[in-house]
VOMAR-614987 format. One record per residue (C-alpha): residue in three letters; x, y, z. Coordinates in steps of 0.05 Angstrom, whole numbers, padded with zeros to 5 digits, always signed. Example, Ala and Ser with C-alpha at 12.3 -4.5 7.8 and 13.67 -1.06 7.14 Angstrom:
<tiros>
Ala+00246-00090+00156/Ser+00273-00021+00143/
</tiros>
This chain:
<tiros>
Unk-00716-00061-00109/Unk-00770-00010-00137/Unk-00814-00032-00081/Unk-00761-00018-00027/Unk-00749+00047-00049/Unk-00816+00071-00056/Unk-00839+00045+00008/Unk-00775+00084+00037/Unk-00790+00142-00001/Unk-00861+00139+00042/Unk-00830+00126+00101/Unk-00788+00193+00099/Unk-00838+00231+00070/Unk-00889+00203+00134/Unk-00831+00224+00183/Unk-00818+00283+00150/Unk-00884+00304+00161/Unk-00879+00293+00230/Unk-00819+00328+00253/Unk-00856+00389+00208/Unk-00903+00397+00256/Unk-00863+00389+00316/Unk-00826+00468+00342/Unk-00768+00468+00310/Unk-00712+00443+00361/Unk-00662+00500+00388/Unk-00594+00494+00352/Unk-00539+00470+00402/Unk-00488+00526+00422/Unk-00418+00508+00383/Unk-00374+00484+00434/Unk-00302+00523+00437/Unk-00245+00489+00399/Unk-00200+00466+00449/Unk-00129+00507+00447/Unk-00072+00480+00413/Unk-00027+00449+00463/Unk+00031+00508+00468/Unk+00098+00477+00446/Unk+00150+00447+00491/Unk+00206+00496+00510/Unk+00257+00483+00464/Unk+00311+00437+00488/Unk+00387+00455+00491/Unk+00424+00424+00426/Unk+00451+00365+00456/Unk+00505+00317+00430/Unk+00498+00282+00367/Unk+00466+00209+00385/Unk+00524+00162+00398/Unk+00521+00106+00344/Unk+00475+00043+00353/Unk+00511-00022+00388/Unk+00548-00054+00327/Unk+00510-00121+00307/Unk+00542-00178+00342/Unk+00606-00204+00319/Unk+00572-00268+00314/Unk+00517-00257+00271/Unk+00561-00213+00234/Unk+00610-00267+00208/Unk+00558-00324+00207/Unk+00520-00264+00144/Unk+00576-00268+00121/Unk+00603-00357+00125/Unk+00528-00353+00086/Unk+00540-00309+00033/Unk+00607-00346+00011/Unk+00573-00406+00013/Unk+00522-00377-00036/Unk+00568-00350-00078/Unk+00616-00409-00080/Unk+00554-00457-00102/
</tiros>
């Protein structure tokens, strides 16, 4: 573990070194921040959502054969 360390500690200090000596690199211009997306225009109120289909009848009744039965036990 100390060995690791140390040899990475020379490794950046070795590369270090190097980029030292090389010009320094010119800083990349910020690109612009893309806008904001402007919102939607807003949409006339429109009528309250009708209400979801009604479970089937079926499965309705069968919930509810089960929970007799459970009850009834």
């Amino acid at each position: 573990m100390i060995f690791s360390t140390s040899s990475f500690s020379r490794r950046f200090r070795k590369k270090s070194m190097i980029s030292n000596s090389l010009p320094p690199r010119p800083r990349p211009r910020p690109r612009p921040r893309p806008r904001p997306p402007r919102p939607p225009p807003r949409a006339p109120p429109r009528e309250p959502n009708p209400p979801l289909n009604p479970p089937r009848a079926g499965a309705a009744s069968a919930m509810l054969i089960l929970v007799l039965y459970v009850v009834s036990r």
